[in-house]
C-alpha positions as CSV (number, residue, x, y, z in Angstrom):
1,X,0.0,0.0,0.0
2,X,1.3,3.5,-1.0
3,X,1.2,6.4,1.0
4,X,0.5,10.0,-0.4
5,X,3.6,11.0,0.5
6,X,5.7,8.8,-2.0
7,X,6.9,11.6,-4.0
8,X,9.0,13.1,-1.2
9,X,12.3,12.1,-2.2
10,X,15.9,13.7,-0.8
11,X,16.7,17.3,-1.2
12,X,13.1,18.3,-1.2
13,X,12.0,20.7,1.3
14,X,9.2,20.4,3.6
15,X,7.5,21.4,6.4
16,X,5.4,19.7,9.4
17,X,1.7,20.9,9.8
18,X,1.3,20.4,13.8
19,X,5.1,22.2,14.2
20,X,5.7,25.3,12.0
21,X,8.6,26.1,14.6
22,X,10.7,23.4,13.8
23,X,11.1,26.2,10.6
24,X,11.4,24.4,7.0
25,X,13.3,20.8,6.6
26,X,14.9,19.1,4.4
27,X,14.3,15.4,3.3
28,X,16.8,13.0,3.5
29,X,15.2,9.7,3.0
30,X,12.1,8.3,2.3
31,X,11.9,4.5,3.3
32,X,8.5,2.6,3.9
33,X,6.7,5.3,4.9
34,X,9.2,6.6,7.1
35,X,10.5,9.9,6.3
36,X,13.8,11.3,8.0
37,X,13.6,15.0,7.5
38,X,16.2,17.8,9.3
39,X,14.7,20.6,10.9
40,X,16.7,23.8,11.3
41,X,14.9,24.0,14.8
42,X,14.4,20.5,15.8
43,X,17.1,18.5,13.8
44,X,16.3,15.1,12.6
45,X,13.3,13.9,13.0
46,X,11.9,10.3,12.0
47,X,8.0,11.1,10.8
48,X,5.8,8.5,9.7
49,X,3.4,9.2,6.6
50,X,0.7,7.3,8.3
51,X,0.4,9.7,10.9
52,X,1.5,13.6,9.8
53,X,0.8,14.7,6.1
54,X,4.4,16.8,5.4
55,X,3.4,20.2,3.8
56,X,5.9,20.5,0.5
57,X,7.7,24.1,0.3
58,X,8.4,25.4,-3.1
59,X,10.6,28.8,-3.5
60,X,8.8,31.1,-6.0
């Protein structure tokens, strides 16, 4: 089963819905669902695409 956040891949940038703090981050890996992304404010963090929707941030 595919989650609908399969298109993150690495180098993308993102942010997290419940935690607009933790500033903009970028992907490093996306592995089963499992999304490592580093935050400037929180550092790496493990999220799972089950759980939090990551918001995609594209410069203008």
């Amino acid at each position: 089963m595919s989650s609908g956040d399969d298109f993150l891949e690495p180098g993308m940038r993102v942010a997290h819905p419940a935690h607009p703090e933790w500033g903009v981050g970028q992907v490093q890996s996306n592995i089963g669902g499992r999304v490592t992304v580093n935050f400037p404010e929180a550092g790496k963090v493990v999220i799972e695409t089950s759980r939090v929707t990551l918001l995609p941030v594209f410069d203008p």
